[in-house]
BAKOL-827158 format. One line per 8 residues: their letters; for each residue x negated, y, z of N, C-alpha, C. Coordinates in Angstrom, 2 decimals, always signed. Example, Ala and Ser with C-alpha at 12.3 -4.5 7.8 and 13.67 -1.06 7.14 Angstrom:
BEGIN
AS> -13.19 -5.69 +7.80 -12.30 -4.50 +7.80 -13.20 -3.30 +7.80  -12.85 -2.25 +7.08 -13.67 -1.06 +7.14 -12.90 +0.03 +7.87
//
This chain:
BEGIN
XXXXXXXX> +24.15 -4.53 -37.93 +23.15 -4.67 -36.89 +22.85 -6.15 -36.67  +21.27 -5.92 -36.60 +21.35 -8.16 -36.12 +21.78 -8.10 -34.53  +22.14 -9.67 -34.79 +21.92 -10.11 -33.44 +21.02 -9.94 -32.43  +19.82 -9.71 -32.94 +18.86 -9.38 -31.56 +18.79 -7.85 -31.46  +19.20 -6.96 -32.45 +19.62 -5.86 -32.06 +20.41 -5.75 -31.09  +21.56 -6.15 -31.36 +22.88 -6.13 -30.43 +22.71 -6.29 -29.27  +21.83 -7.72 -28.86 +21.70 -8.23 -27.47 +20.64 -7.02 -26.67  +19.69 -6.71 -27.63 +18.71 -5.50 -26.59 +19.90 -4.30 -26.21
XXXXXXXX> +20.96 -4.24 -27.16 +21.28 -2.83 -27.13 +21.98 -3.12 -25.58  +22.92 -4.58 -25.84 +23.68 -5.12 -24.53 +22.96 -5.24 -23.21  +21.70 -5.18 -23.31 +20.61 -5.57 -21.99 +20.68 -4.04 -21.93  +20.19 -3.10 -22.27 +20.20 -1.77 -21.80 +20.99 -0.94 -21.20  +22.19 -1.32 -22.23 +23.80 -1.15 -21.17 +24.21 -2.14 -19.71  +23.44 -3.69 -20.03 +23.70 -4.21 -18.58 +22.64 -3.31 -17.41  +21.72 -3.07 -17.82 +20.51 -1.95 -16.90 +20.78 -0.88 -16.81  +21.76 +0.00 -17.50 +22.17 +1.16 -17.17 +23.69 +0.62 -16.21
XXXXXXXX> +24.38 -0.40 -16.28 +24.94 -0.38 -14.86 +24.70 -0.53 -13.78  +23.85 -1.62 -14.62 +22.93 -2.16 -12.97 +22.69 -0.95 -12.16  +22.31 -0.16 -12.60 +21.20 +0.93 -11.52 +22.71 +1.39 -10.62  +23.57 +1.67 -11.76 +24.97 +2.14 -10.97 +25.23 +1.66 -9.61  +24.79 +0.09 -9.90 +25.76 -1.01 -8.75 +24.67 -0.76 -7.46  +26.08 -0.84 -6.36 +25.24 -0.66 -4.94 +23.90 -1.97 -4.37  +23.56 -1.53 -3.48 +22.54 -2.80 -3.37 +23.15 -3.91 -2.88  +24.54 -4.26 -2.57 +24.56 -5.10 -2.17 +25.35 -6.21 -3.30
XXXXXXXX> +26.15 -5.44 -4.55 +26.28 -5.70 -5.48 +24.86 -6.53 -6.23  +23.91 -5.56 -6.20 +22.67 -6.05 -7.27 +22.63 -7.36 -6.30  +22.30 -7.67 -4.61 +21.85 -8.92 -4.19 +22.27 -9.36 -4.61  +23.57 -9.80 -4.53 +24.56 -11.22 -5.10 +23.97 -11.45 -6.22  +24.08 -10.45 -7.37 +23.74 -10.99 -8.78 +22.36 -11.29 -8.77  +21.29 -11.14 -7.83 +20.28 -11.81 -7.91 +20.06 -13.06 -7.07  +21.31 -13.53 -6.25 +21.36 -14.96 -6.00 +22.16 -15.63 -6.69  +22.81 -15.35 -8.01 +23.55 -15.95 -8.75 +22.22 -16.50 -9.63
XXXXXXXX> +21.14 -15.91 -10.01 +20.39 -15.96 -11.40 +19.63 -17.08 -10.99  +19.63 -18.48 -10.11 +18.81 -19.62 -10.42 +20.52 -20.18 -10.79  +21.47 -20.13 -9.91 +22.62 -20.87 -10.93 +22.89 -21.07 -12.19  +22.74 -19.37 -12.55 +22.41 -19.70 -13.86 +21.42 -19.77 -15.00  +20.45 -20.63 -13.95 +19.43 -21.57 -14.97 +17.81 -20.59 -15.15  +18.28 -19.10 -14.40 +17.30 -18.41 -14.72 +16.18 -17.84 -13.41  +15.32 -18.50 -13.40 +14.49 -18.77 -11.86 +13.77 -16.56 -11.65  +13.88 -16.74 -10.00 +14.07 -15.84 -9.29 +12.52 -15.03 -9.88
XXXXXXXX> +11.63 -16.18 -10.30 +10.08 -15.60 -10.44 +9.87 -14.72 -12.21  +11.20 -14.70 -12.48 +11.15 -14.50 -13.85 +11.35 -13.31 -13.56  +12.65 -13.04 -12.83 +12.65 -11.67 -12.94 +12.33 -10.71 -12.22  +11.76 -11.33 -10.68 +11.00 -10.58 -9.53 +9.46 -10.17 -10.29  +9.27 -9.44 -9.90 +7.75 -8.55 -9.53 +7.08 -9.27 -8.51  +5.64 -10.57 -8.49 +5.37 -10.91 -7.72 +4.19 -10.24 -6.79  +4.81 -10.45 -5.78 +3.89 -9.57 -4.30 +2.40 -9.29 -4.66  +2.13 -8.51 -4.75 +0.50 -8.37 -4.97 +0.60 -7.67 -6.24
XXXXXXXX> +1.30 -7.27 -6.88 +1.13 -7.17 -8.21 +1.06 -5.72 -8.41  -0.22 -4.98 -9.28 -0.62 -3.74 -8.80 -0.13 -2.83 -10.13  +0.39 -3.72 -11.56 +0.37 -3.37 -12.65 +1.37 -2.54 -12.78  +1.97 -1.89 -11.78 +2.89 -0.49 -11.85 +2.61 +0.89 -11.35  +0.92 +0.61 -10.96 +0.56 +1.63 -10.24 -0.43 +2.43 -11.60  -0.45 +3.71 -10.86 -1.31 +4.26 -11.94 -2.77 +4.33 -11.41  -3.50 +4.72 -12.49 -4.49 +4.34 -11.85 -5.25 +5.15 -10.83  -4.47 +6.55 -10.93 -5.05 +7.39 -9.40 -4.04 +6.84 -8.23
XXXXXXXX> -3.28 +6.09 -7.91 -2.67 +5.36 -6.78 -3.55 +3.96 -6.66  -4.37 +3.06 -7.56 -5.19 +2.39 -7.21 -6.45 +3.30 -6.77  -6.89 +4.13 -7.48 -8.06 +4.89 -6.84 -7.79 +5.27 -5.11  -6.97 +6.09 -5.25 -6.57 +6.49 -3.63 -6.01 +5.44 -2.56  -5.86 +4.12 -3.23 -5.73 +2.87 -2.44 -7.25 +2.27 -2.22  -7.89 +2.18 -3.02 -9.42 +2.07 -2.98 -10.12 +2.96 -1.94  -9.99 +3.96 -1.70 -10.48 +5.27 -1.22 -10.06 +5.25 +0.48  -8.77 +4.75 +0.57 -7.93 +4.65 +1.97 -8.76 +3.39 +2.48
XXXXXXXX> -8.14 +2.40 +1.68 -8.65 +1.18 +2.19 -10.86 +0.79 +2.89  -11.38 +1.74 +2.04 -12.71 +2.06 +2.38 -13.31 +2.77 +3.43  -12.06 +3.27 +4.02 -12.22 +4.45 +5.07 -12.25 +3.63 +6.27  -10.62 +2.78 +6.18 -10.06 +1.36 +7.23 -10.99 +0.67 +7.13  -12.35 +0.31 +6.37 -13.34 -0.89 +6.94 -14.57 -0.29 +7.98  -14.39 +1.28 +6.76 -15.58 +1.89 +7.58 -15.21 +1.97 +8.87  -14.07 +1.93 +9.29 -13.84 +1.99 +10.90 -13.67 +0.66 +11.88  -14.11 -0.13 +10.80 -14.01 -1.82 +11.59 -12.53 -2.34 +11.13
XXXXXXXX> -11.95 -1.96 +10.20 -10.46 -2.73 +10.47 -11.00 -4.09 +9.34  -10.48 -4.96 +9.57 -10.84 -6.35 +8.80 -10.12 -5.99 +7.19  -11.03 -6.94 +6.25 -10.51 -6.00 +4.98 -9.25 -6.34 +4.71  -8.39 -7.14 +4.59 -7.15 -7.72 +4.92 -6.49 -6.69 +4.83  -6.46 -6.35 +6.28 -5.62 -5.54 +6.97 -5.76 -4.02 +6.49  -6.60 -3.74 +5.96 -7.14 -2.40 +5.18 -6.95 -1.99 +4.16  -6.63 -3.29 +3.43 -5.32 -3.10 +1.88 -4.51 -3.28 +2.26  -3.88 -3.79 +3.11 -2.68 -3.90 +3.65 -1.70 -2.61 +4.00
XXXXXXXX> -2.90 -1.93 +4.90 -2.66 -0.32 +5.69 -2.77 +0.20 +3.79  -3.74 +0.11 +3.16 -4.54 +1.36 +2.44 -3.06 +1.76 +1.01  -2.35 -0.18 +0.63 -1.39 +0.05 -0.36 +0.17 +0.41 +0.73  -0.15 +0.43 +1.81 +1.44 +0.92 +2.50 +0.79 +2.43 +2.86  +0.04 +3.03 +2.65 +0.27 +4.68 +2.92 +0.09 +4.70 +1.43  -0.37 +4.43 +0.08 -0.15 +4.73 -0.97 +1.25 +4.72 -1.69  +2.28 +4.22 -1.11 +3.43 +3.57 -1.24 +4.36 +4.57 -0.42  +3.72 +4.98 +0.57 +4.38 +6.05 +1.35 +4.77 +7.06 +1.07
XXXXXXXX> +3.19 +7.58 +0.59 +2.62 +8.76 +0.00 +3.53 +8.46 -1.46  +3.88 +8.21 -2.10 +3.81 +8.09 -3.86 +5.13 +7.47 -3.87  +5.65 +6.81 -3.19 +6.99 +6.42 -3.10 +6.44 +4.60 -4.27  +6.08 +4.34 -4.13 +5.41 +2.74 -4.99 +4.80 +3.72 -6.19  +5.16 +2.26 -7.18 +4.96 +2.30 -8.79 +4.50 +3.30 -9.15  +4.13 +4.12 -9.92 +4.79 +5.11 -11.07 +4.77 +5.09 -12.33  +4.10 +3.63 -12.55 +3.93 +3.75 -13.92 +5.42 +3.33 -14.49  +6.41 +4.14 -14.66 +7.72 +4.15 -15.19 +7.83 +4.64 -16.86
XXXXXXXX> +7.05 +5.55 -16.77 +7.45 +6.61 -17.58 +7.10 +7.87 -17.28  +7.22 +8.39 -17.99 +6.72 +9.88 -17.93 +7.97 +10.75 -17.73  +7.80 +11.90 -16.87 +9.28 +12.74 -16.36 +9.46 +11.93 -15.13  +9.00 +10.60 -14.57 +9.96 +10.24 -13.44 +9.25 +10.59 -12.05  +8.39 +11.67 -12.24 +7.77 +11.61 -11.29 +8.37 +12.30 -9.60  +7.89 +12.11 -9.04 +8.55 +12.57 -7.47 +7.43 +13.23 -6.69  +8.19 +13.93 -5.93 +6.95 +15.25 -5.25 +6.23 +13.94 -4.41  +4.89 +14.35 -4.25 +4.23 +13.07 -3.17 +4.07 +13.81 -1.61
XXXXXXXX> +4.03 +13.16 -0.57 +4.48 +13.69 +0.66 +2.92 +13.05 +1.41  +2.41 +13.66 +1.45 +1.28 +13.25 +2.42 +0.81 +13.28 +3.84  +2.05 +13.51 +4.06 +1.87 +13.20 +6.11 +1.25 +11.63 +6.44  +1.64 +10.90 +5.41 +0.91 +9.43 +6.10 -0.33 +9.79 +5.83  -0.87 +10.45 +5.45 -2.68 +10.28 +5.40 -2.89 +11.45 +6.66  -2.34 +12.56 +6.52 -2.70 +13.43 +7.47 -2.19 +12.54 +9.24  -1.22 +11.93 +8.91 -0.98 +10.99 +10.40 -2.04 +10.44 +10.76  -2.87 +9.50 +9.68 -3.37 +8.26 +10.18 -4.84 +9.25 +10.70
XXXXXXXX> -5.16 +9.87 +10.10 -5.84 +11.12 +10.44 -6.36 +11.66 +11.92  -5.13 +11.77 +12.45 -4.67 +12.88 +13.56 -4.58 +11.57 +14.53  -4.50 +10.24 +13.97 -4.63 +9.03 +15.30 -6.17 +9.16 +15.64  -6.74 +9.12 +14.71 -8.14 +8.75 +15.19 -8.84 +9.77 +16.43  -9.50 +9.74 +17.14 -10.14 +10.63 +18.24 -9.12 +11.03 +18.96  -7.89 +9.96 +19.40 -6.93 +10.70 +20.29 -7.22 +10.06 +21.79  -8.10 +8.48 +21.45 -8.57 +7.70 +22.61 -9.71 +9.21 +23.36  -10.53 +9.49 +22.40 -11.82 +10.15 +23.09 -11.02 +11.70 +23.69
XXXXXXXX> -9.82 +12.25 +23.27 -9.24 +13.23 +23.73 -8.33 +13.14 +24.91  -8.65 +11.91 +25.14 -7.81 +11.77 +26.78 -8.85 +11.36 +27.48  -9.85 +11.67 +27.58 -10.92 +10.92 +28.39 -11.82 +11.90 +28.62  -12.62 +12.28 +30.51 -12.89 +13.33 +30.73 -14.07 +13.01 +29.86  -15.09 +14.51 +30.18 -16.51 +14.75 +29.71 -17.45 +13.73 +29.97  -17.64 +13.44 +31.35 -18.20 +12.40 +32.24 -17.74 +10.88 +31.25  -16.62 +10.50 +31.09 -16.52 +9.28 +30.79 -17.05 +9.07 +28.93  -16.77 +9.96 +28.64 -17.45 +10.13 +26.87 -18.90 +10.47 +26.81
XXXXXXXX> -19.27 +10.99 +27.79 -20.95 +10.79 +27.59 -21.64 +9.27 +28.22  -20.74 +8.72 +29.48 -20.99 +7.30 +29.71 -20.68 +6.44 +28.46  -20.18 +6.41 +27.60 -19.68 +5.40 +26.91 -20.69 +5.81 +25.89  -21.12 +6.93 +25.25 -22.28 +7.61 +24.27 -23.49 +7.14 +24.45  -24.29 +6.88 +26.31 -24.92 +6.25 +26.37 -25.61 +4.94 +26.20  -24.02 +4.38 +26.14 -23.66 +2.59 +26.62 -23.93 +2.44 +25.11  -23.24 +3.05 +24.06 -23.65 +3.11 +22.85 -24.90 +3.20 +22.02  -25.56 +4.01 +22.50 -26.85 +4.29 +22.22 -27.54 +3.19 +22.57
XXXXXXXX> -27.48 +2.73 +23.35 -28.48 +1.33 +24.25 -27.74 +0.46 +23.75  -26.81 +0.18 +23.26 -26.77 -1.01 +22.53 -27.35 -1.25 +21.42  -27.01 +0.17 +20.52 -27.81 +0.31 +18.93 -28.94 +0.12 +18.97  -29.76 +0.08 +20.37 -31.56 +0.35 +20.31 -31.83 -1.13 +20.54  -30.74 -1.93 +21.38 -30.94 -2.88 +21.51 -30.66 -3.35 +20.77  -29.61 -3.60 +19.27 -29.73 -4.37 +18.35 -30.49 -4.06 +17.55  -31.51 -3.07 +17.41 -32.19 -2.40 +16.32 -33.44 -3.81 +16.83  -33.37 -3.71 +18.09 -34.90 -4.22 +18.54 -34.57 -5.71 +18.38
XXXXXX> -33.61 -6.32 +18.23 -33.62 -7.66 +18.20 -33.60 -7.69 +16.66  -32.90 -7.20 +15.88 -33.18 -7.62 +14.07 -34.81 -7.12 +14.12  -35.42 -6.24 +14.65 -36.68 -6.51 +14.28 -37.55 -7.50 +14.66  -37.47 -7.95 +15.83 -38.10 -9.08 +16.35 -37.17 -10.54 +15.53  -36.08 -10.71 +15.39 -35.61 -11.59 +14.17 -36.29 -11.43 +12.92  -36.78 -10.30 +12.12 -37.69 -10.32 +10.96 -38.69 -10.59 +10.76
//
C-alpha cells in the first residue's frame, strides 16, 4: 500500500473515532489544532456557507425568507429567521450522502404561522375596523401623494 494510501485509510479511522468522542473531547482537540500549526479556518465550515444544503433546503429558505419581507421584516433578518426554521425543520446540511436522511419536523413553519393574526385576535370588532379605516386613509393618502409626486 502507498503512503498516501495509508494516511487516507488513517484519516478515516481518526473520523470514525472522532464521531465516537464526546463533545467535549472533540473541543479540546479543536483548540489544540492552531498549536499544531493547523489554523481553525481550515477545518471549520465558515458561517454563511450554504454548500451543504440541498438544493430544496435553499429553495424552501428562499420561499420562507420571501414570505418574512413580504411582511416588512428587514431582509437581514429574514435569512436570518428563513435559514434558522430551515435548519429546524431539516436538522442543517444534508448534503452528506445518501441514506443519512432524518424525518423533517415542521412545527417551525406551522408555529411561525399560527403567530401571525394573534395581535388582530385579541382585539375587539370595534378596534379592527378602527385601525382598517386608519389603514385605508393612509393607502389613499399615499396613493394621492406619489401621484401628485409624478
Amino acid at each position: 500500500m502507498s503512503g498516501k494510501g495509508h494516511a487516507l485509510s488513517a484519516a478515516v479511522a481518526g473520523t470514525a473515532r472522532a464521531a465516537r468522542r464526546s463533545e467535549k473531547q472533540r473541543a479540546a482537540a479543536v483548540r489544540r489544532l492552531p498549536r499544531l500549526g493547523i489554523p481553525l479556518q481550515e477545518i471549520a465550515m465558515p458561517r454563511g456557507d450554504k454548500s451543504s444544503y440541498t438544493d430544496k433546503q435553499k429553495r424552501q429558505a428562499e420561499h420562507i425568507e420571501s414570505g418574512y419581507e413580504h411582511r416588512g421584516v428587514p431582509k437581514d433578518e429574514a435569512e436570518r429567521r428563513a435559514w434558522a426554521t430551515v435548519n429546524k425543520e431539516t436538522g442543517g446540511g444534508k448534503k452528506s450522502g445518501s441514506g443519512r436522511g432524518q424525518a423533517e419536523n415542521h412545527e417551525p413553519s406551522r408555529k411561525g404561522g399560527r403567530l401571525g393574526g394573534k395581535a388582530a385576535a385579541s382585539r375587539t370588532a370595534a378596534e379592527r375596523s378602527a385601525s382598517a379605516k386608519k389603514a385605508a386613509a393612509t393607502r389613499k393618502r399615499n396613493a394621492a401623494a406619489r401621484a401628485a409626486h409624478h
